[in-house]
N, C-alpha and C positions, 0 to 999 in steps of 0.2 A: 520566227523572226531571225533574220541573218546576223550577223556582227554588229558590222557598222548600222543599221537599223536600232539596236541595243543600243549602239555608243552614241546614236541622235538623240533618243528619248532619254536617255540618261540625263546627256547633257541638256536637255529640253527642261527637263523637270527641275535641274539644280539652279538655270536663269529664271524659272519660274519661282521658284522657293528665297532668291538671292536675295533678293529686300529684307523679307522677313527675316532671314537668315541675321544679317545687319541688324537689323532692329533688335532682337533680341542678343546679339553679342553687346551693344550699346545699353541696353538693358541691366546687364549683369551690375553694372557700375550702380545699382539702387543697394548694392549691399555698403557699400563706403558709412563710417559713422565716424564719428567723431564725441565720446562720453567719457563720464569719468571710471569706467571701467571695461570700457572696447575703441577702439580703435582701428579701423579696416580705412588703408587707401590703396589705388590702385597703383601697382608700381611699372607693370610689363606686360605684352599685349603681342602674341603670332603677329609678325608681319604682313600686313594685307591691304592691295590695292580694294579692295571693297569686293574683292571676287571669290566666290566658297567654292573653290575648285583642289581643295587639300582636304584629307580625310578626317580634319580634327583642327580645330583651335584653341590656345589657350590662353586664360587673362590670369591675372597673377597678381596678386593682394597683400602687402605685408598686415601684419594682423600685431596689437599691441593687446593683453589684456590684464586685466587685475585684478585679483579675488581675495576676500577676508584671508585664508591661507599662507600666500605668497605674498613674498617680502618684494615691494617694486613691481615693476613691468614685465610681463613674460611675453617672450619673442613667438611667434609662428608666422605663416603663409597659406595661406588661401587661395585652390586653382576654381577656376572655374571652366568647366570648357564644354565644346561643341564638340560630338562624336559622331560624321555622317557616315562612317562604317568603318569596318574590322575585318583584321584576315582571321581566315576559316581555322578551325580548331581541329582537331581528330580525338578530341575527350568529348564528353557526355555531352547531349545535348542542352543548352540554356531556352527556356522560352521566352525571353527578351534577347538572346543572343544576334538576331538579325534585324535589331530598331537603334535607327538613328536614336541617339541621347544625349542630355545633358548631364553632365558629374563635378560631381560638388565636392573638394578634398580639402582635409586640414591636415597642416604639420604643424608639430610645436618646436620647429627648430628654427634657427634664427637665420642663417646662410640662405640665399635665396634659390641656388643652384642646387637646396633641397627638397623646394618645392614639389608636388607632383606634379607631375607632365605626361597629358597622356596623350598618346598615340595608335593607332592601326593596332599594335601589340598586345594590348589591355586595357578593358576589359575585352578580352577576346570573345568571339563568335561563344563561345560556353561559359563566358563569366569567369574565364581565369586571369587573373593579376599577380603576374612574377612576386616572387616571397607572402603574397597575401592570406589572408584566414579568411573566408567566407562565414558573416554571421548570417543571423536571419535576415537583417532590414541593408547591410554597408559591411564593408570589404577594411578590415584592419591591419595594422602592419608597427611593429612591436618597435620600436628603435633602440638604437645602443643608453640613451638613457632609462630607456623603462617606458619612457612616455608615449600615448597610444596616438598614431595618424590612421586618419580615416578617411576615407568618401564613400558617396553613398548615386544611387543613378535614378534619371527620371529620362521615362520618351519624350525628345521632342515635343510632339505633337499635344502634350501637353501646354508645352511651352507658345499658348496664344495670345497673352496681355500682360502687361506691367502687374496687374490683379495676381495671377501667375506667377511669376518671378518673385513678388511678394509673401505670395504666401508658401510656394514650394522651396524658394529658396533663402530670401532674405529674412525671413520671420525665422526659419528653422537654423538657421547659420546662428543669427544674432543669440538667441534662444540657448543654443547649444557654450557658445565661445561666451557667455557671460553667467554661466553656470559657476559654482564651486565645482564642477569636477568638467571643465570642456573637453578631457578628451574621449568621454560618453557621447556618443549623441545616442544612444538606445530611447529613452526615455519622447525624447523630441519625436525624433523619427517613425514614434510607432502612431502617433499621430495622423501622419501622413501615409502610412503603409498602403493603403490602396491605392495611394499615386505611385508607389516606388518601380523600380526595377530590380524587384531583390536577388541578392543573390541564389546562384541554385544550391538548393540542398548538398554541398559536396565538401569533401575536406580538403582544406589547401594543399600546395604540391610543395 
């Protein structure tokens, strides 16, 4: 197949995918609540004429929540995003490294330009994320508080109905963020392990 042959079907296949593609970023919005101990609204959202012609999108959640523990309201941010692909890696290989996915991240800080955002960069083609720990099920990253942010990955192609989104993402989100301890989600998440995109067996860099 010549080049431009590659860049027709490419582009063929991403007008064909483009709807669903929408429906399922309009989707994400089923995690929003509003209780008396969570709180997710949506705050921020990739710019986009309605066309998935960028390698990644992100939606962006401030997150309110509050536990027997904690005195008051504790702040975080919630990304949720679209990963239609990654640059190539030269570390080990991942066997999810080449699948479009969805990723699910928490911060527990309060500034929103600390949310995660992710891009072409991470998770890269081998599952590496700048400063990250690779566990079994989601990808941690320690902050200067002590407090643990995480996400975690699922294929696409999972991602076929509102039924979906509810159970892989909004059931496990809320679950997780209304915990005594949310910046776990181990327990949640092993739940769901034959859906995940786990990380590959390797130690962070």
């Amino acid at each position: 197949m010549t080049t431009d042959e590659c860049l027709w079907q490419s582009a063929s296949n991403i007008l064909r995918a483009q709807d669903n593609l929408n429906l399922l970023f309009d989707a994400f919005d089923a995690v929003e609540c509003d209780s008396e101990r969570l709180k997710i609204e949506l705050e921020d959202a990739d710019k986009s004429d309605g066309d998935f012609i960028q390698a990644e999108w992100n939606a962006y959640y401030s997150v309110k929540t509050k536990t027997a523990l904690a005195k008051g309201w504790q702040s975080g941010w919630l990304t949720l995003a679209i990963q239609l692909t990654c640059n190539e890696s030269l570390e080990a290989r991942w066997d999810h490294g080449k699948r479009a996915k969805v990723l699910v991240g928490y911060v527990p800080l309060k500034k929103s330009d600390e949310a995660w955002g992710f891009d072409a960069d991470g998770p890269n083609s081998a599952g590496y994320r700048d400063k990250c720990v690779m566990r079994e099920l989601y990808w941690q990253l320690i902050e200067d508080n002590g407090r643990l942010s995480w996400f975690y990955a699922l294929p696409l192609d999972l991602m076929t109905s509102t039924q979906a989104v509810k159970k892989l993402i909004v059931d496990p989100v809320h679950s997780v963020l209304r915990s005594e301890t949310p910046q776990d989600p181990s327990i949640v998440l092993a739940k769901i392990k034959d859906k995940l995109c786990c990380p590959p067996p390797m130690a962070s860099k």
